[in-house]
C-alpha positions, -999 to 999 in steps of 0.1 A, spaced: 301 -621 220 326 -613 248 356 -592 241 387 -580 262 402 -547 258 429 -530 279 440 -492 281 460 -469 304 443 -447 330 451 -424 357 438 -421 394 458 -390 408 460 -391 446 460 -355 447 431 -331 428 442 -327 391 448 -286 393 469 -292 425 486 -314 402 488 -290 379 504 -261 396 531 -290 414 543 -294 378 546 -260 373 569 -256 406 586 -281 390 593 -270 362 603 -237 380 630 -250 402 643 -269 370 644 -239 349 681 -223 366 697 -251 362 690 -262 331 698 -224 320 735 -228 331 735 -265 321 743 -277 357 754 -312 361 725 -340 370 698 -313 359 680 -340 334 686 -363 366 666 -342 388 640 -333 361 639 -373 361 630 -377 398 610 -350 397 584 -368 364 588 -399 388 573 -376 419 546 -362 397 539 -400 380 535 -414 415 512 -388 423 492 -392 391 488 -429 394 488 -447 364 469 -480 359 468 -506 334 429 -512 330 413 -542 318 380 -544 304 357 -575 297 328 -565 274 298 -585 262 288 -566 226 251 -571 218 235 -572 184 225 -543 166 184 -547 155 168 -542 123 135 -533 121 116 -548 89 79 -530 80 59 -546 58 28 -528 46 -2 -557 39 -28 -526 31 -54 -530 5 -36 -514 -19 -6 -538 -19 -31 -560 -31 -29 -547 -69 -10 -552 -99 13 -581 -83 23 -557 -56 14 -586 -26 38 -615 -43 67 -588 -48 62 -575 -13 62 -613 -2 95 -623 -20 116 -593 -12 105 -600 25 118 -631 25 155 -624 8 161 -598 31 149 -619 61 177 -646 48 201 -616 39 192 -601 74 204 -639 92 238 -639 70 249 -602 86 268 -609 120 258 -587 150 223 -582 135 188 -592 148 161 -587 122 127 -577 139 98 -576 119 65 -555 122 31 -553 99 7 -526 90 -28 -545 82 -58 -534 64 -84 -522 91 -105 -493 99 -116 -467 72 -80 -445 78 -58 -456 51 -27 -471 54 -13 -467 91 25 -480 85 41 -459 105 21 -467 137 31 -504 131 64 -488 130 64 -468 163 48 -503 176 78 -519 165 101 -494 183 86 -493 218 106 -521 229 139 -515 208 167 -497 224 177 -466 202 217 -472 207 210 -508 192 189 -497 158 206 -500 131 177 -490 106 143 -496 94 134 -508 64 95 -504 47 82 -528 19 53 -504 10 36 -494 -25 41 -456 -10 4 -449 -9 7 -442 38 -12 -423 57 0 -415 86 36 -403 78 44 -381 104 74 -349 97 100 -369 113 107 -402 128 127 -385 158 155 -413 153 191 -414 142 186 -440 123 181 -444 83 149 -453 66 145 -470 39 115 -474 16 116 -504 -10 84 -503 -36 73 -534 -55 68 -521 -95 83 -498 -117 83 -458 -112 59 -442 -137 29 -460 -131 -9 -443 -143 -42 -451 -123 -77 -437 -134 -94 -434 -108 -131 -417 -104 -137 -390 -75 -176 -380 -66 -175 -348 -55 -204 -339 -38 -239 -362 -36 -269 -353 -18 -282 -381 5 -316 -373 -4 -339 -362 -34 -374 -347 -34 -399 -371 -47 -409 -357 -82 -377 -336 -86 -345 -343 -93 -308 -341 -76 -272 -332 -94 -241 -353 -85 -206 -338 -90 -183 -365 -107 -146 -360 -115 -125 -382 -136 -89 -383 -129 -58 -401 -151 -29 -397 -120 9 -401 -136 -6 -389 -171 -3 -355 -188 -35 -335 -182 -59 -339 -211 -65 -364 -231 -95 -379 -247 -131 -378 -234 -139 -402 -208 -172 -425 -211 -193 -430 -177 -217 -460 -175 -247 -449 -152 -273 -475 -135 -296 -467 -113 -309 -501 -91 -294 -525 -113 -319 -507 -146 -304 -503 -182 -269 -480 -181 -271 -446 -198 -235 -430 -206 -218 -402 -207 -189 -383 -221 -167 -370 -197 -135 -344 -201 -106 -361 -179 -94 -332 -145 -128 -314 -152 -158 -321 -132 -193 -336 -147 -225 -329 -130 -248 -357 -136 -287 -349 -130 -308 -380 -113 -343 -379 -114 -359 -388 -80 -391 -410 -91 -398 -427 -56 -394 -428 -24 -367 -449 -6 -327 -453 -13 -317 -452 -48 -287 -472 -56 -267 -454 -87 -232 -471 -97 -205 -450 -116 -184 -463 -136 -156 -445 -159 -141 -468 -189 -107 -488 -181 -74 -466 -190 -48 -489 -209 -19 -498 -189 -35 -482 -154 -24 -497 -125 -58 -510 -115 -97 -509 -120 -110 -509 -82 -109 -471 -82 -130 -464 -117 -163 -472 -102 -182 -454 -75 -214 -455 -56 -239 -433 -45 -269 -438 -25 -304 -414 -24 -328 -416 -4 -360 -404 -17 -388 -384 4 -415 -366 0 -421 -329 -1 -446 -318 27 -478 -339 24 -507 -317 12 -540 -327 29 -577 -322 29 -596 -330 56 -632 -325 54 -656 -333 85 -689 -341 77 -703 -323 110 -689 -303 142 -685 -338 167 -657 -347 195 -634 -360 175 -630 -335 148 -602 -315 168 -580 -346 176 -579 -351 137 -570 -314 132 -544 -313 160 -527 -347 148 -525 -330 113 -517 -302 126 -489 -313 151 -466 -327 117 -446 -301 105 -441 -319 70 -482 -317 66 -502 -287 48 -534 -290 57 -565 -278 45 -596 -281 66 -631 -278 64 -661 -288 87 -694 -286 71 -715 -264 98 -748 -261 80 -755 -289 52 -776 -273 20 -809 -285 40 -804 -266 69 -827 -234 70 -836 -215 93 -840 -185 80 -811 -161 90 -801 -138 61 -770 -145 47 -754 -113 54 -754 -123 90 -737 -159 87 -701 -160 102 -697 -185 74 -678 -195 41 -695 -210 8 -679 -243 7 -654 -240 -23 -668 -275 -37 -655 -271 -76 -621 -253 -65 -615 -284 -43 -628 -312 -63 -624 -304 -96 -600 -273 -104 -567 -284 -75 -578 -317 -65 -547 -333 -77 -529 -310 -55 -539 -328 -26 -516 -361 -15 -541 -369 5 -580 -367 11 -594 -372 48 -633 -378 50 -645 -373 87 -680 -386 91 -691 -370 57 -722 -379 45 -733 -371 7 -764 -343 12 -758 -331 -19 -730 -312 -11 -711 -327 -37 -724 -333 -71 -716 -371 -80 -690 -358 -111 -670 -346 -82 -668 -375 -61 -661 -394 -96 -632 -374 -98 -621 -383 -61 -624 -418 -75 -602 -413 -103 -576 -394 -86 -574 -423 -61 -573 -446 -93 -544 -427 -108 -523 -425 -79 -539 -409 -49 -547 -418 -16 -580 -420 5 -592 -421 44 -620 -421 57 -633 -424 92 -671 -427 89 -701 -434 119 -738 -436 113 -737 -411 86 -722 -441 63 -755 -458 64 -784 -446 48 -793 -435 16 -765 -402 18 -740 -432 27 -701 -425 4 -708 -459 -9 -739 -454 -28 -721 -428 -50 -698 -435 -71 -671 -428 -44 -682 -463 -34 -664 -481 -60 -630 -475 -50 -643 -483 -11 -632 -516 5 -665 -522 19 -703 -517 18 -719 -515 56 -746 -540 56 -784 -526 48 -807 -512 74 -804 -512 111 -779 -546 109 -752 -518 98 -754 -496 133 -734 -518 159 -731 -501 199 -713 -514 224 -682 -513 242 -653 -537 227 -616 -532 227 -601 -529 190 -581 -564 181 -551 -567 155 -563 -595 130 -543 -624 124 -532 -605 91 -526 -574 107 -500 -590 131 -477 -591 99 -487 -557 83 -469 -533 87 -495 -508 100 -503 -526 127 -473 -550 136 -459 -543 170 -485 -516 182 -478 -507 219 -504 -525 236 -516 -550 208 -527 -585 214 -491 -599 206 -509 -631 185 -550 -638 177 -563 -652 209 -545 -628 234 -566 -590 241 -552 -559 239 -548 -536 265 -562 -505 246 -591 -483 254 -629 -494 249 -645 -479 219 -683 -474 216 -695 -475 184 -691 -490 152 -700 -505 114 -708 -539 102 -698 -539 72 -691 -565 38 -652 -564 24 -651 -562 -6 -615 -560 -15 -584 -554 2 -572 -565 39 -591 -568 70 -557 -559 95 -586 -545 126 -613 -559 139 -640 -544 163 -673 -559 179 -681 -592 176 -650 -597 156 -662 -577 128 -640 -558 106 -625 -527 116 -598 -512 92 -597 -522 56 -564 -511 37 -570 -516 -1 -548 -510 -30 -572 -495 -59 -554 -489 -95 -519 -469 -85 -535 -453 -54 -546 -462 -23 -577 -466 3 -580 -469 40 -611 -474 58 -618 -471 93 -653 -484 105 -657 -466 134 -658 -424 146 -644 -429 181 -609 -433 175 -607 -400 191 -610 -419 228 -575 -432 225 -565 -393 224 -582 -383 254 -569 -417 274 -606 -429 279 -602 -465 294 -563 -462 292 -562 -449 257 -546 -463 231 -521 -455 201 -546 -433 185 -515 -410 173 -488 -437 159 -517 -457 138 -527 -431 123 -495 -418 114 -488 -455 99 -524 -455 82 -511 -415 67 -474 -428 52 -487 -464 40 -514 -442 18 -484 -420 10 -464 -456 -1 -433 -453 19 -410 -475 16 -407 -490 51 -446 -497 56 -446 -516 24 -466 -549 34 -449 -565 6 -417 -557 0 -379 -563 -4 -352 -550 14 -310 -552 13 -285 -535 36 -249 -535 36 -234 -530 72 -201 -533 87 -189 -560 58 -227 -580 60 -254 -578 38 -291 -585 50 -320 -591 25 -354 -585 45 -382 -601 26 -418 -589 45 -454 -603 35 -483 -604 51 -488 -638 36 -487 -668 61 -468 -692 32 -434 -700 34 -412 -677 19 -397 -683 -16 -355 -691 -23 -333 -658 -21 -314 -650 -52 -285 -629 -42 -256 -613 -70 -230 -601 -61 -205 -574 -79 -185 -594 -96 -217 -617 -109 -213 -642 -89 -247 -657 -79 -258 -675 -48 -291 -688 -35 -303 -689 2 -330 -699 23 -348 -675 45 -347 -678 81 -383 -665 92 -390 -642 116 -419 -622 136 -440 -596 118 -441 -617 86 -403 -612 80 -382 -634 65 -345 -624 69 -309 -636 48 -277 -624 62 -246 -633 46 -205 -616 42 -205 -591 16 -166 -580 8 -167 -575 -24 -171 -534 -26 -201 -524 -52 -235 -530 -60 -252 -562 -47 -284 -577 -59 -308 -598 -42 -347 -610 -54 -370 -635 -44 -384 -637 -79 -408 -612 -83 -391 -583 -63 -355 -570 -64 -339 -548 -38 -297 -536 -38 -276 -526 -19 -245 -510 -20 -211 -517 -4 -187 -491 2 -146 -496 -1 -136 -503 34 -107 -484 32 -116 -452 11 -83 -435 14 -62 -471 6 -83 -469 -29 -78 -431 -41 -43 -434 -54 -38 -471 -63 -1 -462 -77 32 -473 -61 50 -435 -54 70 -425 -26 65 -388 -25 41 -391 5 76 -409 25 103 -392 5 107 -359 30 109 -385 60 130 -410 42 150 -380 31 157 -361 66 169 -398 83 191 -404 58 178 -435 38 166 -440 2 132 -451 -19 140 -478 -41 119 -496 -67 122 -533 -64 102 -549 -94 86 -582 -93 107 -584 -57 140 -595 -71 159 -565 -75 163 -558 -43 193 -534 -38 227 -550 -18 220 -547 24 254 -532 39 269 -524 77 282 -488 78 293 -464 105 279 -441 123 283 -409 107 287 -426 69 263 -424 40 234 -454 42 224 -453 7 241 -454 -26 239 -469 -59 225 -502 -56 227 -507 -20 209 -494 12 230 -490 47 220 -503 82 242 -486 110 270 -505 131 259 -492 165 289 -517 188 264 -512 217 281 -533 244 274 -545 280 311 -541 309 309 -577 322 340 -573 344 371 -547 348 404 -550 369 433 -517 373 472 -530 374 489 -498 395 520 -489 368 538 -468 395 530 -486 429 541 -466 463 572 -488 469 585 -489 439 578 -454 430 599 -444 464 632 -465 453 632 -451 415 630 -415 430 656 -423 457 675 -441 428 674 -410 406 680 -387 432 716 -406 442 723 -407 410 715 -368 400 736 -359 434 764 -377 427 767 -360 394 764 -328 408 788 -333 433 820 -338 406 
């Protein structure tokens, strides 16, 4: 818009004080004769105003200006939050009148900015704001104006701007939310004990009290237990740790009449179980090479207690020497095998061989404990055949194989060990370094010397030595566990005989598969939830295809998938998860959750609209909060000045700035030299003339 104005200025000749003290003389040489009232004084006061005009030289200016638009600036927050209790379709509507209010103001450009969900930070409005302002000259802003529920996190002390803010909030002022706050949980549990989680349930906008609170607990997607909970007090909840692996526990507190929303009453928690130091016993039949590697690998684990013993002189040994003189100890057979033998995790047999050292009630009750739950290796040579063999006592019947009769058992010669077809897709022995990567290729690992033939019996064949023979045997007996390796020079890897080998890495496999951790399960189900994508992992060791994926999601919602298959006898599902809770997925004999975390923690933890977070900053700029319902009563939009109120009942203020551009400018002289000359001339006749009656 282009505008014309015109005003009177002055461009003295002289500098403004000389001016000044001209005037002054003046006014001095004036002052005697207007004392005595001398004829033609006024007329010389006259020339002399015409003098000091000329010298100031007036100008009649002319300006041509080109005013520019004052701008707006329109924040709308699109946060999870606004995504509750109708807040999105009030925040929608209310945008759109004041967009059309904004277009029916003259001199006023409406710019609009938006603050979207993202990140795990809360609600960042007022970045979107200082966006918005980076390219908005400050002398042209007339205001900013925020459709926001209130629940920001970034508000800074003060916007640094002389303009008002205004917050408008979709609902009604007084709003409850119930929301559930875990305190503190532990990210992992000893196996066998149990962990404490520290709950709080909270009714915001409600009078503190009230009526117990009932939590539903579920651990994995099992039966719910429930609780009573005191609301503003915090609940410890005790979780037994039964196995190891994450535990999925949801948390849910019952839904509070008239609360804003439910998303916040439920919580998740996830422990990961582990076991407490491992508790070995390794006994070696005889002093041979290998017994220190199996001692210093044992050794070398911090989370092992070991318990060792080598038997130096077996009961038939005698030569005589009095006891008193033996550097030895009495081999504490019934304290190990019968009074703390289920203290043991694990029992390690080096090259033991049954000469009556133990009594066969003992080595039943090694085969019980294995039945019941614990876990056996053993490493055995030429001492397994014979008639002192472990598998002629009644040890033998939780083995996974018998060594053939006679000399057929003893096998020498040099062969490089071979993952088995099956063992390509167990976990013990998928993706050694150095493994024949399929069942035709060789591996690159050191020659061994020596080993078993020997008949399975049970379990899986996932090694095989000489002659392709079986090597290791891994065997599930009852609810414990059996590895058997057929062959006493594993020890040759160690010391890098022919290159070595992973002597150290299988063995820890062969230790924590016994132990049953989760992650060398060879038949298993897994789910994760990462970065808004869940992944089902279905692993067997089975070369069949793998069975439909049944996946549930939080809200119930069921969905079935095909598995894409992949190496190591994996079979793997990946889909969106953005539903927050617990998800479900099973393949019809095994189940495996997952849980998915809010995405924006902070945008759930107060789900009311409030503006006490804004109100200092809206406060100090000089706007106003206002509720705006369902997103029709929005207050009136009016133009003030600067320097007038923005807000008052019923209406919120945007400033009238009149920023303005000089497009052109021309000066009229008012007293030009000529003319100036015959006025003072004229004045001066005239004033002499007077004088001179």
């Amino acid at each position: 818009m282009v505008q014309s104005l015109s005003s009177i200025d002055f461009a003295p000749v002289l500098p403004a004080w000389l001016l000044v003290v001209l005037a002054a003389l003046a006014a001095l040489a004036l002052l005697p004769a207007l004392l005595r009232r001398a004829r033609g004084a006024w007329w010389r006061a006259l020339a002399f105003l015409l003098i000091l005009g000329a010298i100031a030289n007036p100008r009649l200016v002319q300006q041509t200006r080109e005013t520019r638009p004052d701008i707006a600036l329109l924040a709308v927050d699109n946060s999870a939050s606004t995504g509750v209790a109708g807040r999105e379709a009030a925040i929608t509507a209310a945008r759109a009148a004041i967009e059309s209010r904004a277009g029916r103001l003259p001199d006023l450009e409406l710019r609009t900015v938006t603050a979207e969900e993202g990140g795990n930070q809360g609600t960042r409005l007022f970045a979107a704001i200082e966006r918005g302002l980076a390219d908005i000259p400050r002398a042209r802003l007339a205001g900013i104006i925020a459709l926001s529920d209130g629940q920001v996190h970034d508000v800074p002390p003060g916007l640094g701007i002389e303009a008002p803010l205004h917050f408008l909030l979709p609902g009604r002022a007084g709003e409850v939310d119930r929301r559930l706050r875990v305190i503190e949980a532990p990210g992992f549990g000893i196996v066998g004990r149990g962990v404490e989680l520290r709950v709080m349930v909270e009714d915001l906008g409600a009078p503190a009290g009230g009526a117990p609170v009932r939590l539903t607990i579920r651990r994995d997607g099992g039966a719910p237990r429930t609780e009573s909970v005191p609301p503003g007090r915090e609940h410890r909840i005790a979780l037994p740790i039964e196995r190891g692996g994450p535990s999925v526990i949801e948390i849910t507190a019952d839904e509070r009449p008239g609360e804003v929303s439910t998303l916040n009453n439920s919580a998740i928690v996830t422990v990961n179980g582990v076991r407490d130091r491992l508790r070995v016993l390794l006994v070696s039949g005889e002093p041979h090479a290998g017994e220190r590697t199996w001692r210093r690998l044992l050794k070398a684990d911090p989370n092992v207690d070991l318990v060792h013993f080598t038997i130096l002189r077996p009961p038939e040994k005698d030569d005589l020497t009095p006891l008193n003189e033996l550097a030895l100890i009495a081999f504490p057979v019934r304290e190990l095998f019968q009074q703390k033998l289920r203290d043991f995790d694990l029992i390690v047999f080096d090259r033991f061989s049954n000469r009556g050292i133990l009594p066969p009630q003992y080595l039943r009750n090694i085969a019980d404990h294995v039945r019941q739950g614990g876990a056996l290796l053993m490493s055995v040579g030429p001492e397994f055949t014979g008639a002192a063999s472990l598998a002629n006592t009644p040890l033998g019947a939780v083995l996974p194989a018998r060594p053939l009769p006679g000399s057929q058992a003893l096998l020498e010669a040099p062969f490089r060990a071979q993952v088995s077809e099956t063992g390509l897709r167990h976990p013990v022995t998928e993706g050694l370094t150095g493994a024949n990567a399929n069942a035709v290729a060789q591996a690159s690992w050191g020659r061994w010397y020596r080993m078993l033939r020997a008949e399975p019996r049970g379990g899986v064949n996932i090694m095989n030595g000489a002659e392709g023979n079986p090597l290791l045997l891994l065997d599930r007996v009852g609810e414990g566990r059996v590895a058997l390796l057929l062959s006493d020079q594993i020890w040759l890897w160690s010391r890098g005989h022919d290159g070595g080998g992973p002597q150290a890495e299988l063995l820890r496999r062969i230790a924590h598969w016994l132990m049953r951790e989760p992650e060398l399960e060879e038949e298993d189900l897994t789910a994760a939830i990462a970065q808004g994508r869940l992944t089902v992992t279905r692993r067997s060791v089975a070369d069949a295809p793998p069975p439909e994926i049944t996946v549930t999601a939080p809200d119930g919602t069921r969905s079935r998938h095909a598995p894409e298959r992949r190496e190591g006898g994996r079979a793997v599902v990946e889909l969106p998860a953005p539903r927050a809770g617990v998800w479900s997925a099973t393949d019809g004999t095994r189940t495996a959750f997952a849980a998915a975390e809010a995405a924006n923690p902070p945008e759930i933890a107060d789900l009311r609209a409030d503006p006490g977070r804004v109100q200092p900053v809206v406060q100090s700029s000089g706007g106003a909060a206002r509720w705006i319902g369902d997103g029709s009563g929005l207050p009136d939009i009016r133009r003030v000045s600067t320097g007038r109120d923005a807000a008052g009942p019923g209406w919120i203020g945007l400033v009238r700035r009149e920023d303005h551009t000089v497009t052109g400018i021309s000066a009229l002289p008012l007293l030009p030299p000529a003319l100036a000359l015959l006025l003072v001339l004229g004045v001066a006749l005239v004033a002499w003339r007077r004088e001179g009656r």
